[in-house]
DSSP file (Angstrom, degrees, kcal/mol; ACC not computed):
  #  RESIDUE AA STRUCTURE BP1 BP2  ACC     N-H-->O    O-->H-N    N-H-->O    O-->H-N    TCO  KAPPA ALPHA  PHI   PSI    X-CA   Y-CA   Z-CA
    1    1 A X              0   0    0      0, 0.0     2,-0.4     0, 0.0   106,-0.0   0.000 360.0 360.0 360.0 163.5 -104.1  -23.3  127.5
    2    2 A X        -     0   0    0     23,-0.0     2,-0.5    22,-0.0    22,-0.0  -0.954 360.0-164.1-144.0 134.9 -105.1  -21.6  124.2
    3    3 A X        -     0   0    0     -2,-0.4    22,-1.8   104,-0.1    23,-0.4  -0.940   4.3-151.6-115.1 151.5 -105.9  -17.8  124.1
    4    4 A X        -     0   0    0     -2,-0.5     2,-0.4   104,-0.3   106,-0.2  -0.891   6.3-165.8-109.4 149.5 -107.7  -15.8  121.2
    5    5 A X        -     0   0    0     -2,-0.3    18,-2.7    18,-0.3     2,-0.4  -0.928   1.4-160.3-152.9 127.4 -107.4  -12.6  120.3
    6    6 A X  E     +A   22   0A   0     -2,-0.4     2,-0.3    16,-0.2    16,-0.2  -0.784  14.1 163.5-117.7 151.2 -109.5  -10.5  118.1
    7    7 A X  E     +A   21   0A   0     14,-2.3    14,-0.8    -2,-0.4   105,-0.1  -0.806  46.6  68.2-140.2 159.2 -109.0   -7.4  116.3
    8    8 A X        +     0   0    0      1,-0.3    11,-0.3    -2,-0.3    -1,-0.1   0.207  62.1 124.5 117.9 -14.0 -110.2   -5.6  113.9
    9    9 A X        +     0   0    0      1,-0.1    -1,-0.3     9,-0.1     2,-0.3  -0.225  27.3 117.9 -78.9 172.0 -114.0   -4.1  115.4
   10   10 A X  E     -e  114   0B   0    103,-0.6   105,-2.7    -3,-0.1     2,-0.4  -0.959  62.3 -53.1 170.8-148.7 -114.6   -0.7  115.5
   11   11 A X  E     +e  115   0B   0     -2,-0.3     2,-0.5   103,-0.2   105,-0.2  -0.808  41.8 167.7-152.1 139.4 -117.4    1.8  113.7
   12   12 A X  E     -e  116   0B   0    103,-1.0   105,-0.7    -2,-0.4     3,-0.1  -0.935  38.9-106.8-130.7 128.5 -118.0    1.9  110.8
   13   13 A X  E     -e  117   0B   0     -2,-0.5     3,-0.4   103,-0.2     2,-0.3  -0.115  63.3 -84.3 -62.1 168.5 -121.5    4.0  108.7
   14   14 A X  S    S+     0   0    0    103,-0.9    72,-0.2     1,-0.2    -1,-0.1  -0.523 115.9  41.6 -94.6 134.0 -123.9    1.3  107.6
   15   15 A X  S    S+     0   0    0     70,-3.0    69,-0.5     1,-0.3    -1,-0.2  -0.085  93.3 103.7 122.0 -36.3 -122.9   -0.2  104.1
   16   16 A X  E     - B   0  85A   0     69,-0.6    69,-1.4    -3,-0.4     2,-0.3   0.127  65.0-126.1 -75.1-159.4 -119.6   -0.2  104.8
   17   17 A X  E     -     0   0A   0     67,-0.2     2,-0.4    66,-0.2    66,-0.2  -0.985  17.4-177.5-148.6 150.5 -117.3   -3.4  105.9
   18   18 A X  E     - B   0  82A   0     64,-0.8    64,-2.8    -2,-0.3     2,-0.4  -0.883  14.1-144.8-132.4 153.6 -115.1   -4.4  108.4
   19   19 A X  E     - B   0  81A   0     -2,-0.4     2,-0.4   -11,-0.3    62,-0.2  -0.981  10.2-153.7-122.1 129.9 -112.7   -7.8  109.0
   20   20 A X  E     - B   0  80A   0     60,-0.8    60,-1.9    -2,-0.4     2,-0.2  -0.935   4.2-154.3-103.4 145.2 -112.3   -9.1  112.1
   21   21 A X  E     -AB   7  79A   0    -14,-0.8   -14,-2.3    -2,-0.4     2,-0.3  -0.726   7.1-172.7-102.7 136.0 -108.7  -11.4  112.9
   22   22 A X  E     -AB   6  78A   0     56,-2.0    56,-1.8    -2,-0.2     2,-0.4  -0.785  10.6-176.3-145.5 104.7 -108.9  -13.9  115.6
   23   23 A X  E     - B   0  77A   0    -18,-2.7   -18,-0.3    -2,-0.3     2,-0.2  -0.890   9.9-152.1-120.5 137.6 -105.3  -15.4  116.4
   24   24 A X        -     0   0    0     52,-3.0   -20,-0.2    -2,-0.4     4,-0.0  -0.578  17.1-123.4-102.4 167.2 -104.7  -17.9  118.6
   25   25 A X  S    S+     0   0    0    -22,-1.8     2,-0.4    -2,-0.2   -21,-0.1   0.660  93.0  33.6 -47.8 -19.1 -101.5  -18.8  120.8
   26   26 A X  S    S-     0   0    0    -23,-0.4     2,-0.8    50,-0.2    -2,-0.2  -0.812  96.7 -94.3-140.3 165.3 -101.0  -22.1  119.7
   27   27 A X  S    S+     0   0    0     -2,-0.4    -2,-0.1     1,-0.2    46,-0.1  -0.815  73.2 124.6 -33.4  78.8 -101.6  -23.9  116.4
   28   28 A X    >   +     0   0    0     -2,-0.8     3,-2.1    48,-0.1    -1,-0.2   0.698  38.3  88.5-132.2  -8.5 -104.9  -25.3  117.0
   29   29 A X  G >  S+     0   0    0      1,-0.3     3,-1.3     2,-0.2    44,-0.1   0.613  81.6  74.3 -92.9 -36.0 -107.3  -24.0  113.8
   30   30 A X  G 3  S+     0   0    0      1,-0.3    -1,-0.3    43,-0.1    43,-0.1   0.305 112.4  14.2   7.2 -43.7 -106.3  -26.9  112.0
   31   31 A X  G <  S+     0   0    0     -3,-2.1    -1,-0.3     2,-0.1     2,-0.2  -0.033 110.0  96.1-156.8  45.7 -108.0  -29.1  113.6
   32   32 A X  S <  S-     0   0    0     -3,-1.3     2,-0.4    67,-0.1    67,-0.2  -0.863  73.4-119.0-117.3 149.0 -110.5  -26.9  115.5
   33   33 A X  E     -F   98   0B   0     65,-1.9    65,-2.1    -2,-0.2     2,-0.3  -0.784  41.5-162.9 -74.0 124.0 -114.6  -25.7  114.5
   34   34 A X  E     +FG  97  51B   0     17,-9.0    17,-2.0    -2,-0.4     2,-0.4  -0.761  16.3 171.3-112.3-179.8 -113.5  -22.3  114.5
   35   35 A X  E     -FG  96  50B   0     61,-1.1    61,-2.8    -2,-0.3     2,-0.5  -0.912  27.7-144.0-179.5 143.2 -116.9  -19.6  114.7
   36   36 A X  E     +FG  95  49B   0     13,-3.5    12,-2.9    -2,-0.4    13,-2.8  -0.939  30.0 170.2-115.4 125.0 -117.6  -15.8  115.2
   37   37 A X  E     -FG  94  47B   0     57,-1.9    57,-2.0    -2,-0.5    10,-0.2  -0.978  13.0-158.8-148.6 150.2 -120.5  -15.3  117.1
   38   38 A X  E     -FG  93  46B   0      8,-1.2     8,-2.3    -2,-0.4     2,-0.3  -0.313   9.2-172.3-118.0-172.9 -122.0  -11.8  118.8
   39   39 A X  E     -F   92   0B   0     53,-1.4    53,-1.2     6,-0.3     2,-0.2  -0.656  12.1-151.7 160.0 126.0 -124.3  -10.6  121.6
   40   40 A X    >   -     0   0    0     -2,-0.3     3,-1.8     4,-0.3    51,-0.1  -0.655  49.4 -68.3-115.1 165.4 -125.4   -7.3  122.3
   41   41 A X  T 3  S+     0   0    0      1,-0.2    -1,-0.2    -2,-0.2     3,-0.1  -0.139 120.9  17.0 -61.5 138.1 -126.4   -6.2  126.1
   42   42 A X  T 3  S+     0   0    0      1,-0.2    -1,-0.2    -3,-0.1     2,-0.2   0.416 108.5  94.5 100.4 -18.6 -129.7   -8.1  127.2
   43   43 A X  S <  S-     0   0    0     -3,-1.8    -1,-0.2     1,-0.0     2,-0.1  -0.841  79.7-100.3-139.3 166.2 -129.7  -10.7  124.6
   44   44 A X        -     0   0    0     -2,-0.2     2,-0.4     1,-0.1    -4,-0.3  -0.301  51.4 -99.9 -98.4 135.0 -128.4  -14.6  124.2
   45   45 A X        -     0   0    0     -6,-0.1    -6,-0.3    -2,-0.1     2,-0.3  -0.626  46.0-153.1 -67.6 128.1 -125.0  -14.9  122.3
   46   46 A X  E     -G   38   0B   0     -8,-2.3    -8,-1.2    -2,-0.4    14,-0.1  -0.770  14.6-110.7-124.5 137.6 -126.0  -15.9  118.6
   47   47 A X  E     -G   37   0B   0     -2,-0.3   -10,-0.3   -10,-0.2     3,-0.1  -0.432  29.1-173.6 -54.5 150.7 -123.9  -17.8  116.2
   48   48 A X  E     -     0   0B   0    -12,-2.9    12,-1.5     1,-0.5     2,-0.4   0.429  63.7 -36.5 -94.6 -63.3 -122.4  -15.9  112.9
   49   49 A X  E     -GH  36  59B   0    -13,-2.8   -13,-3.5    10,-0.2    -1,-0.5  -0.995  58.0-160.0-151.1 144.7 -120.9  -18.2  110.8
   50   50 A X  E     -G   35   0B   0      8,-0.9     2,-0.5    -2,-0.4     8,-0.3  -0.773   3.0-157.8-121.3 172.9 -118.9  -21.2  111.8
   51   51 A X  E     -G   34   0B   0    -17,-2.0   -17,-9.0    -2,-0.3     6,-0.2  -0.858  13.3-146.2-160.8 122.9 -116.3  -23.1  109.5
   52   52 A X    >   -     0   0    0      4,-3.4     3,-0.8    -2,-0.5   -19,-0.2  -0.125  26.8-103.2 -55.3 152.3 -115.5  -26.7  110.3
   53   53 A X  T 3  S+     0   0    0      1,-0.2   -20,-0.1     2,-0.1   -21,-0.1   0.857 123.9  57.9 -73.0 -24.2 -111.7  -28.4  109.8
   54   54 A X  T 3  S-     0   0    0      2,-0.1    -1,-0.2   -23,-0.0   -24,-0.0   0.491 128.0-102.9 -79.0  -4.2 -112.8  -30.1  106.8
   55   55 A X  S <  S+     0   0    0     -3,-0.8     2,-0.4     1,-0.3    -2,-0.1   0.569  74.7 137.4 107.3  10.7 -113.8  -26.4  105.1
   56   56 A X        -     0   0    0      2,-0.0    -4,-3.4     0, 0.0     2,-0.4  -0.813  35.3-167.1-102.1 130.3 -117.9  -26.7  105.7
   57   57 A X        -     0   0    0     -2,-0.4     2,-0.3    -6,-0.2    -6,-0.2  -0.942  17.3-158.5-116.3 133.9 -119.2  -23.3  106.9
   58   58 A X        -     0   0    0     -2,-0.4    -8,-0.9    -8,-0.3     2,-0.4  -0.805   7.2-175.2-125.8 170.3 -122.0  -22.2  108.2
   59   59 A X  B     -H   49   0B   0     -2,-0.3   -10,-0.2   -10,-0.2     5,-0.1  -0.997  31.6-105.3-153.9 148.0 -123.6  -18.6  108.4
   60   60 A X     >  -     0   0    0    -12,-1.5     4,-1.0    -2,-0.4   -12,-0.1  -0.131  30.5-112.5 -58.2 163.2 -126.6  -17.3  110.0
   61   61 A X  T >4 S+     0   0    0      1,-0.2     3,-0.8     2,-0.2    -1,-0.1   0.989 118.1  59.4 -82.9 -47.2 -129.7  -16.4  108.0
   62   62 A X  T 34 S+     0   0    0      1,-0.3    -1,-0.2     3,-0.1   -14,-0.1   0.700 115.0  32.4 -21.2 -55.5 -128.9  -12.9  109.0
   63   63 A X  T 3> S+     0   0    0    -15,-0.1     4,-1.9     2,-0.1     3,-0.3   0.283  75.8 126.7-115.2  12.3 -125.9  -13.0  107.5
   64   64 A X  T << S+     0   0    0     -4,-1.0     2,-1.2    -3,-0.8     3,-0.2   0.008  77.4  16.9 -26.6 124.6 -125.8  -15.0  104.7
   65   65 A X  T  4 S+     0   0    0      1,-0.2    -1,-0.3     2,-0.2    -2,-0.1  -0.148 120.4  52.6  78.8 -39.1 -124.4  -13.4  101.6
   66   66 A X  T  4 S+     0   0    0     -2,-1.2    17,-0.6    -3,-0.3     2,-0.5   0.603 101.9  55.2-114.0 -29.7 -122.7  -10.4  102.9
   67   67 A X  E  <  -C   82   0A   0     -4,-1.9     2,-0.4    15,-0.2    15,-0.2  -0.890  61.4-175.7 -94.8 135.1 -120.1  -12.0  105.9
   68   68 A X  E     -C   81   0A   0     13,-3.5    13,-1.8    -2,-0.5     2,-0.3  -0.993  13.5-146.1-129.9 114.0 -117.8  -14.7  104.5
   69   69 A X        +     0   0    0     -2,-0.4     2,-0.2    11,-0.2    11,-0.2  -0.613  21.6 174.4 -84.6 159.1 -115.4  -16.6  107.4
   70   70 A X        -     0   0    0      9,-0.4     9,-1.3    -2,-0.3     2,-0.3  -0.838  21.4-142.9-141.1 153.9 -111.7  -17.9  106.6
   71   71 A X  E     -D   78   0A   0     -2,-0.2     2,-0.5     7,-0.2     7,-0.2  -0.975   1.1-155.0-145.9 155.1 -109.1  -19.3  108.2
   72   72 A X  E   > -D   77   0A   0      5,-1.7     5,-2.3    -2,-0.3   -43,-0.1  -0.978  15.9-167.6-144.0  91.3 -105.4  -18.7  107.7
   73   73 A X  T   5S+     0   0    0     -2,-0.5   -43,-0.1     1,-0.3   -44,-0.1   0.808  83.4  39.6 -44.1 -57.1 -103.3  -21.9  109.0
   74   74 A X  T   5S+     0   0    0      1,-0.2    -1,-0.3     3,-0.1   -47,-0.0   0.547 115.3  49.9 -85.9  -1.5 -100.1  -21.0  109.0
   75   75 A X  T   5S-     0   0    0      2,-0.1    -2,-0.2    -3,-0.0    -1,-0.2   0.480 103.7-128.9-115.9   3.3 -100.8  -17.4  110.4
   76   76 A X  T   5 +     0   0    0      1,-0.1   -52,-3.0   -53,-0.1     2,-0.3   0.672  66.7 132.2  62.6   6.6 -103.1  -19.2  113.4
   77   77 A X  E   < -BD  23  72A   0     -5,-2.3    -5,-1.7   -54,-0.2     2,-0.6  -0.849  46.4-160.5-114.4 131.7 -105.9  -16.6  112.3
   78   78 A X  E     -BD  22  71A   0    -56,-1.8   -56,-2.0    -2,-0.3    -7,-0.2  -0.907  11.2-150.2-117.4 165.8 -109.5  -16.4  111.5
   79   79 A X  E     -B   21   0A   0     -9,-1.3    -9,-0.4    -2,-0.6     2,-0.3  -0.480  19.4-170.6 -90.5 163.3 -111.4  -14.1  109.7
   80   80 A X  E     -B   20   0A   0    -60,-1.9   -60,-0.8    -2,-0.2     2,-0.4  -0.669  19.0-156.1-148.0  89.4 -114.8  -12.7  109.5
   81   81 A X  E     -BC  19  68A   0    -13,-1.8   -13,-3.5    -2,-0.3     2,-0.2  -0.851  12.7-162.5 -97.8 128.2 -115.3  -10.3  106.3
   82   82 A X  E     +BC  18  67A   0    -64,-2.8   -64,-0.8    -2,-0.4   -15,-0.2  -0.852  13.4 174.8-126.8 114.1 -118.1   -8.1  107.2
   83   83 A X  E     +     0   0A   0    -17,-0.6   -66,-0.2    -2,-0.2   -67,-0.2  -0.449  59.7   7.3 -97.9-168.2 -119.9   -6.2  104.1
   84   84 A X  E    S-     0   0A   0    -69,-0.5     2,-0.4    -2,-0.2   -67,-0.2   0.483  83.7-159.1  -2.3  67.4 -122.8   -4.0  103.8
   85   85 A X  E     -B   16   0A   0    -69,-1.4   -70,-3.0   -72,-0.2   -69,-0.6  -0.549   7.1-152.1 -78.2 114.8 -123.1   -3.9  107.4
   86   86 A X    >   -     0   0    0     -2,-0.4     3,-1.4   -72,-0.2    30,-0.2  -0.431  27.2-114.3 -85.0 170.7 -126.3   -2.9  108.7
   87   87 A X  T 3  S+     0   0    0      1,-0.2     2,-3.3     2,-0.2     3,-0.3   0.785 118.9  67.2 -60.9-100.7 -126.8   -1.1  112.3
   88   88 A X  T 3  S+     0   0    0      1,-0.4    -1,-0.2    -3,-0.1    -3,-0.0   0.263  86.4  69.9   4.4 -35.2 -128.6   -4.3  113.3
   89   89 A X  S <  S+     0   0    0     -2,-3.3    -1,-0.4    -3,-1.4     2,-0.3   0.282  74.9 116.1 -56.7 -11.1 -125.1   -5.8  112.9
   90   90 A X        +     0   0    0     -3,-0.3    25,-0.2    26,-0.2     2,-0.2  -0.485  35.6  93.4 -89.8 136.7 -124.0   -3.9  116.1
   91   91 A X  E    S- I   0 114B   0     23,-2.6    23,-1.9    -2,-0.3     2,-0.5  -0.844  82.3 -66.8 154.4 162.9 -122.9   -6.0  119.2
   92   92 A X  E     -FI  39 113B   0    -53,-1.2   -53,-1.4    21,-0.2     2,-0.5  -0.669  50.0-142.7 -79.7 138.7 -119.3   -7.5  120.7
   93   93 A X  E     -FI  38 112B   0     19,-2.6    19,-1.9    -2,-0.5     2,-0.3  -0.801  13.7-162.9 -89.1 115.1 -118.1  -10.1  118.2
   94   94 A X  E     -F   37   0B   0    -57,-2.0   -57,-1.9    -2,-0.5     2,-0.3  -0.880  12.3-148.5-109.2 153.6 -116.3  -13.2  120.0
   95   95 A X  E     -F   36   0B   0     -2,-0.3    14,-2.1   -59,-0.2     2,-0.4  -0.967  27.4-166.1-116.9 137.6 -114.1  -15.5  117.6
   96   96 A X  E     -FJ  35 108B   0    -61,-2.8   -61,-1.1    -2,-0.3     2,-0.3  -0.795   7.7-165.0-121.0 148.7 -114.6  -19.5  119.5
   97   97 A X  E     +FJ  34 107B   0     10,-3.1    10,-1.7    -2,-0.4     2,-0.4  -0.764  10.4 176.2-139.2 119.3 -112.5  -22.3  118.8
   98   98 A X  E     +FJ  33 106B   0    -65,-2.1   -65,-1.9    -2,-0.3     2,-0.3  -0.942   7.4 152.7-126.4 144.7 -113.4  -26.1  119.7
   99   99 A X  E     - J   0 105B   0      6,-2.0     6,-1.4    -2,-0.4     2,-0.5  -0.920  39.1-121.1-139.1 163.6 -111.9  -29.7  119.2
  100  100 A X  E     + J   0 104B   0     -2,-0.3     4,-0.2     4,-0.2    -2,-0.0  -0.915  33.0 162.5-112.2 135.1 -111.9  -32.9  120.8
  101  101 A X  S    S-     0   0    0      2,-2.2     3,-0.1    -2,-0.5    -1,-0.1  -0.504  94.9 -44.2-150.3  57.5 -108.3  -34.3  121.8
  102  102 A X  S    S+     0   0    0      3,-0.0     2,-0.4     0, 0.0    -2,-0.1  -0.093 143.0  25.0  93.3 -34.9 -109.5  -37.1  124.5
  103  103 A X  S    S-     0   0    0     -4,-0.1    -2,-2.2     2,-0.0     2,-0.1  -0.961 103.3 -84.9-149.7-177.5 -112.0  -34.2  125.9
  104  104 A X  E     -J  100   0B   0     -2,-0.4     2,-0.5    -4,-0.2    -4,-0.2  -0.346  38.8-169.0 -75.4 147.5 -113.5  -31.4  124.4
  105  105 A X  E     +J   99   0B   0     -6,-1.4    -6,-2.0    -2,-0.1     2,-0.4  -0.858  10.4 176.7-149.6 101.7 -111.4  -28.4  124.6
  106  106 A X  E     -J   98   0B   0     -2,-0.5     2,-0.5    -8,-0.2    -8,-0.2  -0.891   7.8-169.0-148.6 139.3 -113.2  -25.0  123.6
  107  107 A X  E     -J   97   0B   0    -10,-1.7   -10,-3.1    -2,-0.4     2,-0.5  -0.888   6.1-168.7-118.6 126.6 -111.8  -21.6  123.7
  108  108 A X  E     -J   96   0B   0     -2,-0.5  -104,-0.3   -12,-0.3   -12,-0.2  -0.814  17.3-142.3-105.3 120.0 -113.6  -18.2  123.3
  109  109 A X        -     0   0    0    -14,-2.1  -104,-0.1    -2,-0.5    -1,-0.1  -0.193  32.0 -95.4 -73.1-175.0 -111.4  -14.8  122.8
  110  110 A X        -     0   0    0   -106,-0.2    -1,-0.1     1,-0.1  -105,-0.1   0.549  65.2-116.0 -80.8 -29.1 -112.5  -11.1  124.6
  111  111 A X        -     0   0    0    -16,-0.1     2,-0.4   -19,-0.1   -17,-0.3   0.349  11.9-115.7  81.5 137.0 -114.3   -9.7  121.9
  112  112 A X  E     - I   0  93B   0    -19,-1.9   -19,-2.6  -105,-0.1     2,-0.5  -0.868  24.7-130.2-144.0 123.9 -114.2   -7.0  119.6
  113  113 A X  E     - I   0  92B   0     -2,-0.4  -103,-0.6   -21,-0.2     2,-0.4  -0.799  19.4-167.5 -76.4 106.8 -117.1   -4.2  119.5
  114  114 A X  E     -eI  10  91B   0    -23,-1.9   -23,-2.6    -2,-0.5     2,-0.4  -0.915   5.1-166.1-105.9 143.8 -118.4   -3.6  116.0
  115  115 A X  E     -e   11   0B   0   -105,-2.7  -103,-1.0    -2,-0.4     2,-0.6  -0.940   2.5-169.6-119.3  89.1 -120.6   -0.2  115.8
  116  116 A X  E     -e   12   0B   0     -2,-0.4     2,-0.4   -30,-0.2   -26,-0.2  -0.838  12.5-153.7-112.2 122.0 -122.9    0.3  112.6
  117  117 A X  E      e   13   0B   0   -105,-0.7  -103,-0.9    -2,-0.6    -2,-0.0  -0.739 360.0 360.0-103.8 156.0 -124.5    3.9  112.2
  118  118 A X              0   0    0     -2,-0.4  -105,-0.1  -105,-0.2    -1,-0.0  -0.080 360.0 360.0 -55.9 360.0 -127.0    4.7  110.7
């Protein structure tokens, strides 16, 4: 079993930036699709931005140009750097990680609250 753990959410006035860290127990990012995706009360959990093991990333139209994900091998951590963060941007942030190792194996952290005023 693989936990996640994410850090980093809070609130922050609109403009501003945040990173969220999402480190897992084990060594798995390596050869995991790692992905930040959020969901505010009421609504469907939407992808952010994903980054593949070979380094291909993807980002929401939403978010395109101002959040950039990373991942940090040796430290078991990914990132999500957050700029100009609009209110619209507000909702709990999960960091997901999945791979296939004979079956499919995918692990979602607790979440992190990010808050953008207005």
């Amino acid at each position: 079993q693989v936990q996640l753990v994410e850090s980093g959410g809070g609130l922050v006035q609109a403009g501003g930036s945040l990173r969220l860290s999402c480190t897992a127990s084990r060594s798995i990012f390596s050869i995991a699709t790692v992905g930040w995706y959020r969901q505010v009360p009421g609504k469907q959990r939407e992808m952010v931005a994903t980054l593949t093991r070979d380094g291909v990333t993807n980002y929401a139209d939403s978010v395109r140009g101002r959040f950039t994900i990373s991942r940090d091998n040796a430290k078991n951590t990914v990132y999500l750097q957050m700029n100009s963060l609009k209110p619209e941007d507000t909702a709990v942030y999960y960091c997901n990680a999945n791979f296939r190792a004979g079956t499919t194996f995918d692990y979602w952290g607790q979440g992190t609250q990010v808050t953008v005023s207005s």
